[in-house]
C-alpha positions as CSV (number, residue, x, y, z in Angstrom):
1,X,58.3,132.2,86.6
2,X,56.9,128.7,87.4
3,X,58.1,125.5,86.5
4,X,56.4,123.6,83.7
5,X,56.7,119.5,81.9
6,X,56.7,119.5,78.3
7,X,56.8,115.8,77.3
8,X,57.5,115.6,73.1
9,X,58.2,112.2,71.2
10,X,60.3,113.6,69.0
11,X,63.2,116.9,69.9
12,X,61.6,120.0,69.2
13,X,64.4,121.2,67.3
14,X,65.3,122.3,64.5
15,X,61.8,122.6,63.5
16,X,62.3,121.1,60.2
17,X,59.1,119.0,59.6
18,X,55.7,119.6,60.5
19,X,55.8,118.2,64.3
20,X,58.3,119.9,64.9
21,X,57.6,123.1,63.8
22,X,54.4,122.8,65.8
23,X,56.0,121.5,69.1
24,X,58.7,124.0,69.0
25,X,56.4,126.8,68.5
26,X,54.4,125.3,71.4
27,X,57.9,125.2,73.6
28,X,59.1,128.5,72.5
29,X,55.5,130.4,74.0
30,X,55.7,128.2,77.0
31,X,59.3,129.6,77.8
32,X,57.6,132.9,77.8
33,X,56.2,132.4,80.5
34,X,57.3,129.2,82.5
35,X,60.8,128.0,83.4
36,X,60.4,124.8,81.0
37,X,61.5,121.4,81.9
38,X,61.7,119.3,78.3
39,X,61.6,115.7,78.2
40,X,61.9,114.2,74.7
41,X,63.3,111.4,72.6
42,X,65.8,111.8,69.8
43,X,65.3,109.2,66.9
44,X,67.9,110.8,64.7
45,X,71.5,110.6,64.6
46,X,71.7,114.3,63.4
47,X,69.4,115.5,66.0
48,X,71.8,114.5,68.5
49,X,73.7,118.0,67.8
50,X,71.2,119.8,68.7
51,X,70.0,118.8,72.7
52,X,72.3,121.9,73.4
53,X,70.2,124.4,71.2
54,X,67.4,123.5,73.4
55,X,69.2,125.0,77.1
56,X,68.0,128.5,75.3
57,X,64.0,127.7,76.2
58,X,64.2,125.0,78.6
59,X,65.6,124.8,82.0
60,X,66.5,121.5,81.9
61,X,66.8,118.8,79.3
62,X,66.1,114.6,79.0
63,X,66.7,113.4,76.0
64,X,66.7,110.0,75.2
65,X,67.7,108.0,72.1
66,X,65.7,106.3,70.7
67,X,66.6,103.9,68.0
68,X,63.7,103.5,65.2
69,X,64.2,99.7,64.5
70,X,64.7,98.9,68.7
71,X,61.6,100.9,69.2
72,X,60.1,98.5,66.7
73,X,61.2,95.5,68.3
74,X,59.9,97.2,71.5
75,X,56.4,98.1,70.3
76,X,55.9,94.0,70.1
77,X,55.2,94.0,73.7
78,X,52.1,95.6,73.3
79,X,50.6,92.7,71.5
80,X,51.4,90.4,74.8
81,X,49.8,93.4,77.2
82,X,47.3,93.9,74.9
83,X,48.0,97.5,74.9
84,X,48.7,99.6,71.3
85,X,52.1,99.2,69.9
86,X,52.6,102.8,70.1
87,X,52.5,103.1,73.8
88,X,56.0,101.0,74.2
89,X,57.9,102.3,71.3
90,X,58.2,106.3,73.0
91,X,58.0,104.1,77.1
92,X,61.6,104.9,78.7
93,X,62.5,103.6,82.7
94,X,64.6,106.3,82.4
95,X,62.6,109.4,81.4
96,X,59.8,108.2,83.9
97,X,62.6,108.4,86.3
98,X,63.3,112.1,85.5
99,X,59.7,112.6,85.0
100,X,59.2,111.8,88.9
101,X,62.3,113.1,90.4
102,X,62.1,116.4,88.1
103,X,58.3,116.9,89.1
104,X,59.2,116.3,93.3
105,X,62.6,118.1,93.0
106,X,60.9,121.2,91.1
107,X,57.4,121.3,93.0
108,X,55.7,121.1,89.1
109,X,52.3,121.4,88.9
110,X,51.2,121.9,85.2
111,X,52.6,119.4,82.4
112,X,52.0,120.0,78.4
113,X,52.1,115.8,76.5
114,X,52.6,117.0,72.7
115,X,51.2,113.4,70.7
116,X,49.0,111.3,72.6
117,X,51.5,108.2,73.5
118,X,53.5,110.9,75.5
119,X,50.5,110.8,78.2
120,X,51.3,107.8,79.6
121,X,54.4,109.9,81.6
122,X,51.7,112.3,82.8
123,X,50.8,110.2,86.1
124,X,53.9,111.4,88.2
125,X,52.6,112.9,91.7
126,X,52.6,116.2,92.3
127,X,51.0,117.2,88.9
128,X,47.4,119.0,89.0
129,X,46.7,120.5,85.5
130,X,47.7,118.1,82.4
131,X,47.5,119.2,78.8
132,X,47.3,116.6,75.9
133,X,48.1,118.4,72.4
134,X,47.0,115.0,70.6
135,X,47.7,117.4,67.3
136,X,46.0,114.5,65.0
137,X,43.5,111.8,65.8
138,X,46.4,109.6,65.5
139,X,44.1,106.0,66.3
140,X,41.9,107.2,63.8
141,X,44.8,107.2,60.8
142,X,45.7,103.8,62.1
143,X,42.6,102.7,61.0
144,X,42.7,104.6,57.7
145,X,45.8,102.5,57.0
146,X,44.5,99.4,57.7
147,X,41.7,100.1,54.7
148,X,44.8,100.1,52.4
149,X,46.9,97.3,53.3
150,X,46.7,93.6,52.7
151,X,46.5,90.5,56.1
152,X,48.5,90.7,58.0
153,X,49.1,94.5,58.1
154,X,45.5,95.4,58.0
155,X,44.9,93.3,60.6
156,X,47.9,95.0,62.8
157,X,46.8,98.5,61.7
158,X,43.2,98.2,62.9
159,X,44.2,96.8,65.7
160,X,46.7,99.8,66.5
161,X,43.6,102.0,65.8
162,X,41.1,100.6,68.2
163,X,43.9,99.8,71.2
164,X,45.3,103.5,70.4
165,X,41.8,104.9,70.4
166,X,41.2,103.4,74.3
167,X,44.4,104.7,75.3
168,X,43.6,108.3,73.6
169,X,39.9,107.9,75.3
170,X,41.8,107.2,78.5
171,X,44.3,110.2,78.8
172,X,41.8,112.3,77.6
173,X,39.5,111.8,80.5
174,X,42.2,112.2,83.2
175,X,43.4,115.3,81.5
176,X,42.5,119.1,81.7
177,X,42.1,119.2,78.0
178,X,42.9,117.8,74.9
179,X,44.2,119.9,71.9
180,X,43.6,119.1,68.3
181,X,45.0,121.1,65.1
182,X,41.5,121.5,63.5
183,X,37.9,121.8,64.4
184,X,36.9,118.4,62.2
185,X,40.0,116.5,64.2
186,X,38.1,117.8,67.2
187,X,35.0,116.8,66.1
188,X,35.9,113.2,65.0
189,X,37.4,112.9,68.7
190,X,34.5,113.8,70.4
191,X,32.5,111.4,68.3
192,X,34.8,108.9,69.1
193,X,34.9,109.9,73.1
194,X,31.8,111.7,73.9
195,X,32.9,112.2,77.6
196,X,35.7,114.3,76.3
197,X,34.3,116.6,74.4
198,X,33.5,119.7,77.4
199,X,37.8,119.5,77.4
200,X,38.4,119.3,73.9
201,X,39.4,122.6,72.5
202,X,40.7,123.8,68.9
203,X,44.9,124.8,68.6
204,X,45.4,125.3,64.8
205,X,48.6,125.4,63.5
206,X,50.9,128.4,62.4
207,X,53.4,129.4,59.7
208,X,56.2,132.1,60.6
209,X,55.2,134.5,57.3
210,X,58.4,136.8,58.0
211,X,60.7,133.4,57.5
212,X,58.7,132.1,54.9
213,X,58.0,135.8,52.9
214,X,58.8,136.4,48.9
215,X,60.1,139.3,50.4
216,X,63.5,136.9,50.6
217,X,63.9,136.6,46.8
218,X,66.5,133.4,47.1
219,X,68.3,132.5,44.1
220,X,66.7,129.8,41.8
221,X,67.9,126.6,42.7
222,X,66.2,124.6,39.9
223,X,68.5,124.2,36.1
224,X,67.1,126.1,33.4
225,X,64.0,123.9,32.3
226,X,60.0,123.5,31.9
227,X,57.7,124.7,35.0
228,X,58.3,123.1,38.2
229,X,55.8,121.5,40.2
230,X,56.8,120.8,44.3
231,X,56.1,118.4,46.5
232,X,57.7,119.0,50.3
233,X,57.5,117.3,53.5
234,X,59.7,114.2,55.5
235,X,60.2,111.6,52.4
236,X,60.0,108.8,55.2
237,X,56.3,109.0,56.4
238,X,53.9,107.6,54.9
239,X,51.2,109.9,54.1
240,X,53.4,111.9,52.1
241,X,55.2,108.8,50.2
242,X,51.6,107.9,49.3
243,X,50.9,111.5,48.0
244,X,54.0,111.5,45.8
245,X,53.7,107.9,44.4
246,X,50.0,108.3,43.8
247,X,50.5,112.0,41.9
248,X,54.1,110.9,39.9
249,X,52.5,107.8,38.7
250,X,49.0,108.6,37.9
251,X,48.0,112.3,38.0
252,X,51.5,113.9,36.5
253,X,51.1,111.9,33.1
254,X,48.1,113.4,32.3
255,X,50.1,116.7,33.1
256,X,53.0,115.7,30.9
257,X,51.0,114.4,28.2
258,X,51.0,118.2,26.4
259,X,53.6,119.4,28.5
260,X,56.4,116.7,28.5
261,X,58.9,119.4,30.0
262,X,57.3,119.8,33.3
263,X,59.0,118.6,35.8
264,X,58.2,117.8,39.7
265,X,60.1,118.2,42.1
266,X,59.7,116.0,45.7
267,X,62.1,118.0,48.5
268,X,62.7,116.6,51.3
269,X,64.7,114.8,54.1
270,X,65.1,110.6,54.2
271,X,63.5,109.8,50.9
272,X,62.7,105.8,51.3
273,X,63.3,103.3,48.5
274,X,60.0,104.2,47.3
275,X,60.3,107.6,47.0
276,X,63.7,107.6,45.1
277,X,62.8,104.4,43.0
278,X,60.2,107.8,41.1
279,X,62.9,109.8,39.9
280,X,63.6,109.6,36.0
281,X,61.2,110.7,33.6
282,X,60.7,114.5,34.7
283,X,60.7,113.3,38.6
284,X,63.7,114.6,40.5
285,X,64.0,113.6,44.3
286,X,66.9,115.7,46.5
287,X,66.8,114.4,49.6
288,X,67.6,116.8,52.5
289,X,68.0,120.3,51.5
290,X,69.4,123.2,53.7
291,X,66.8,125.8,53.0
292,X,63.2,124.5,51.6
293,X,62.1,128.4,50.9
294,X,64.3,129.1,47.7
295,X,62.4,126.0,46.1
296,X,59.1,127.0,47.5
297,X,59.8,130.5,45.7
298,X,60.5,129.6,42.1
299,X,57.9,126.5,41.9
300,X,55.3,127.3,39.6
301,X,53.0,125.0,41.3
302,X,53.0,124.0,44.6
303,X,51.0,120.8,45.4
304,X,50.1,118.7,48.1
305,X,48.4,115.6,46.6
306,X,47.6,113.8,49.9
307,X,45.3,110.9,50.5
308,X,45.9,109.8,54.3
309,X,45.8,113.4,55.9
310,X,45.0,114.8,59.4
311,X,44.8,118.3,60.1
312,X,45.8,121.2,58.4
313,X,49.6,120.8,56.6
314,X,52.6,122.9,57.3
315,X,53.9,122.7,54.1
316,X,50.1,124.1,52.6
317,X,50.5,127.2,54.9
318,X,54.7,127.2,53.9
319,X,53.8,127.6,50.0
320,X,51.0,129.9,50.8
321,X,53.0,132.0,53.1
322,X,55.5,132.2,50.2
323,X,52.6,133.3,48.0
324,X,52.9,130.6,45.5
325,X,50.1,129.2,43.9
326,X,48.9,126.0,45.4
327,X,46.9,122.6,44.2
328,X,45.9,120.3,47.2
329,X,43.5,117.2,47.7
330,X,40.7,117.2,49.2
331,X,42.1,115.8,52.6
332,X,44.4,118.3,53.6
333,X,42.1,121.1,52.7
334,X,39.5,120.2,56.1
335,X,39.8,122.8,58.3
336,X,41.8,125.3,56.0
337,X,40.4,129.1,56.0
338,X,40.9,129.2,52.3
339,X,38.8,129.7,49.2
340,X,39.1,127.2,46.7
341,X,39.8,129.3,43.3
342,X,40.7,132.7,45.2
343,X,43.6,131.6,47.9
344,X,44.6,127.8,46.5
345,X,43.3,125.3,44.0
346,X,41.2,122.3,45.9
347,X,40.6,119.3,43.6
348,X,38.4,116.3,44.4
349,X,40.3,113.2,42.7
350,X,43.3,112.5,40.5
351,X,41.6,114.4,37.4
352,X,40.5,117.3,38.8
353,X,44.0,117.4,40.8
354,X,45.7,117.0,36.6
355,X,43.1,119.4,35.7
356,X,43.4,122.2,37.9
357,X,47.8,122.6,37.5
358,X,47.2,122.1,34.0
359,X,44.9,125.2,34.1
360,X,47.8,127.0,36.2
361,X,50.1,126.1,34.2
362,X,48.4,127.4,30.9
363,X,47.5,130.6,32.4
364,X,50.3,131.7,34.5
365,X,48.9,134.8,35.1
366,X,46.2,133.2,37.3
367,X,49.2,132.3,39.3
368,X,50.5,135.7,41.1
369,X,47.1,137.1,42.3
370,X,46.3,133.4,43.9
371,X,50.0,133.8,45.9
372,X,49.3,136.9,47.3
373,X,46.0,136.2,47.9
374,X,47.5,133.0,49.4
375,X,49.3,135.2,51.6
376,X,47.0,137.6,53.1
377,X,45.2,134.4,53.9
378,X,48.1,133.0,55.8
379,X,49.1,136.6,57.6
380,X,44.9,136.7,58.5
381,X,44.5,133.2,60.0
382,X,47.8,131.5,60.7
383,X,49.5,133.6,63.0
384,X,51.8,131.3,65.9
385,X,51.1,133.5,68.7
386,X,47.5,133.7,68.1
387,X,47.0,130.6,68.0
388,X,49.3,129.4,70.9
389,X,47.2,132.1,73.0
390,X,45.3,129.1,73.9
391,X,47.5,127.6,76.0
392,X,48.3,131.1,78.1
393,X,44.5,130.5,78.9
394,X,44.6,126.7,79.3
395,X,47.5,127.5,81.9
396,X,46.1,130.7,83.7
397,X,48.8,132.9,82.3
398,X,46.7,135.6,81.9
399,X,45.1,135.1,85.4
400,X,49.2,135.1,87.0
401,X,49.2,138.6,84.7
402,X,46.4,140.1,86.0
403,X,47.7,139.2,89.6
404,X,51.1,140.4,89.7
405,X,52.4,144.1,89.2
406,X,56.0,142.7,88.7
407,X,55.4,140.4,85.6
408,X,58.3,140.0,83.1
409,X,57.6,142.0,79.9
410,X,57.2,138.4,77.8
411,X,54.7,137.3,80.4
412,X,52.8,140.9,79.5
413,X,53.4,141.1,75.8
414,X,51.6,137.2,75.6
415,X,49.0,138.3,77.9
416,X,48.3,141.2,75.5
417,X,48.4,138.9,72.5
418,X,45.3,137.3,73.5
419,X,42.5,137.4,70.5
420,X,39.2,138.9,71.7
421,X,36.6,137.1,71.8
422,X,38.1,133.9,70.3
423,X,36.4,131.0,72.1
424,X,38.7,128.4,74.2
């Protein structure tokens, strides 16, 4: 098999959080068919255990640490060069060292960047086809947060949009393509870069329905109580401590108000001080959790209340896979093959978002034919290795098929798992 680079900003494993679970899927197709050479940083103590894991996909393995509040410090440099903060915080002299020697020593051609500050290692000699999974429009949620924060931060954050946005524009045109999880993501790139847009393809994201299945039946984990509502997702990043503050504070009092025995739920790893300073009055906030599904399985309402959103939501496609019913904003809902009032429960503000659980809640038998229908939604459109298909193209797997008798039945199997007619 031939060599590939697969450059991630954050260890692909265990796919615990939503880039993860996309840029492990991603490295787990491209060790079907490539001998995988992973370069990556780890920003998490825990993580650290877990380099090892990685020597079942990858060839070889660079992982550097990378310290959140040093990277901080380190991200100031970009407001002397003038270049976007992010582009500093994930730059190592050491992995462009490997980069470069690994690329020479292997004869590499092909390279896969998952997140856009991960292009600036694709420049090493010796490379011909580069692949950019941008996943998000990442300068384009700077921006976003600069609308909701006061000087100096908005400042800051706009100006991380625009410099971010030149470097995206940048990569992008020295690149073979550039990948994005949903067609409006795409679309707001290519407005944003028309020169881009003939490489600018659609990769959606995935759910693994046999992990995430009812079929499981886990034990209860919640104490005997009123309904449940869940929230789940990393408790650090700021999209989703946004959703949860904004739905505990002002959307689930209007739920409690004839219902004072609901309670929600927020599940998930490195809750900040914001995040745990909600629990108390029917909020309860665990922290990490070893297993998200048996939660996801006796909610009564999943919901994903989220205001600064790109891209369609692992955790959406997690509860739906589960076939629980689910509320969700408006954001998160772009892009999703799902029918609002069939498949999930899409609300336009913090009323109808109070409205619409407080309807599921009063009718519960509206609940289990929206799960399943949930479900068959997920098995039809969210398949992994339909999806990742994309990339077999992108890198000529199919062509390298096609070519040799002797192929390796994984090489074959992906070939075959090609979708008809599905546009690249």
């Amino acid at each position: 098999m031939p060599p590939i680079l697969y450059l991630v900003h954050r260890i692909p494993y265990p796919p615990n959080k939503g880039d993860k679970l996309r840029s492990f899927n991603i490295l787990r197709q491209l060790a079907r068919t490539h001998r995988v050479f992973l370069g990556t940083f780890v920003d998490h103590p825990d993580d650290h255990q877990h380099v090892g894991k990685l020597s079942e996909w990858c060839e070889d393995v660079c992982a550097i640490t990378l310290a959140p509040r040093l990277g901080r410090i380190k991200s100031l440099r970009g407001l002397l060069s003038g270049e976007a903060l992010s582009l500093p915080y994930y730059r190592s002299a050491q992995l462009a060292a490997w980069v470069r020697a690994t690329v020479a020593a292997q004869g590499i051609e092909q390279a896969v960047a998952f997140s856009g500050p991960m292009a600036q290692y694709l420049d090493a000699p010796g490379l011909q086809r580069r692949i950019i999974d941008f996943c998000d429009v990442d300068s384009a949620k700077w921006t976003q947060y600069a609308a909701d924060r006061r000087w100096p931060l908005s400042w800051l954050y706009r100006r991380e949009g625009e410099r971010l946005l030149a470097f995206e524009r940048h990569a992008a045109a020295r690149s073979d393509a550039s990948l994005f999880v949903t067609a409006a993501e795409a679309a707001l790139f290519t407005k944003a870069a028309p020169e881009a847009a003939a490489r600018t393809r659609v990769m959606q994201n995935g759910v693994d329905a046999d992990f995430f299945s009812p079929a499981h039946a886990p034990v209860n984990p919640y104490p005997a109580g009123g309904p449940v509502l869940l929230f789940t997702g990393a408790m650090d990043y700021w999209p989703n401590i946004d959703a949860v503050s904004w739905f505990a504070t002002e959307i689930l009092p209007a739920i409690r108000a004839p219902r004072p025995d609901v309670r929600f739920w927020i599940v998930g790893m490195n809750p900040s001080p914001a995040v745990q300073a909600l629990a108390g009055a029917g909020v309860v906030v665990t922290g990490t959790v070893a297993d998200v599904r048996p939660y996801l399985a006796h909610a009564d309402v999943v919901v994903a209340p989220l205001r600064i959103a790109r891209g369609i939501q692992n955790k959406v496609l997690e509860a739906m896979a589960m076939a629980r019913p689910v509320v969700l904003s408006a954001a998160p809902a772009v892009g999703l093959a799902a029918s609002s009032g069939t498949e999930c429960e899409i609300a336009a503000d913090g009323a109808a978002f109070a409205q619409a659980v407080s309807a599921l809640l009063e009718h519960p038998e509206r609940g289990g034919p929206m799960g399943v229908a949930a479900r068959d939604c997920v098995l039809r459109a969210y398949s992994w290795p339909a999806h990742l298909a994309l990339l077999d193209r992108l890198l000529g797997v199919a062509q390298s098929v096609q070519a040799h008798d002797s192929v390796p039945a994984a090489e074959a199997e992906c070939a075959a798992l090609r979708p008809a007619g599905q546009g690249s």
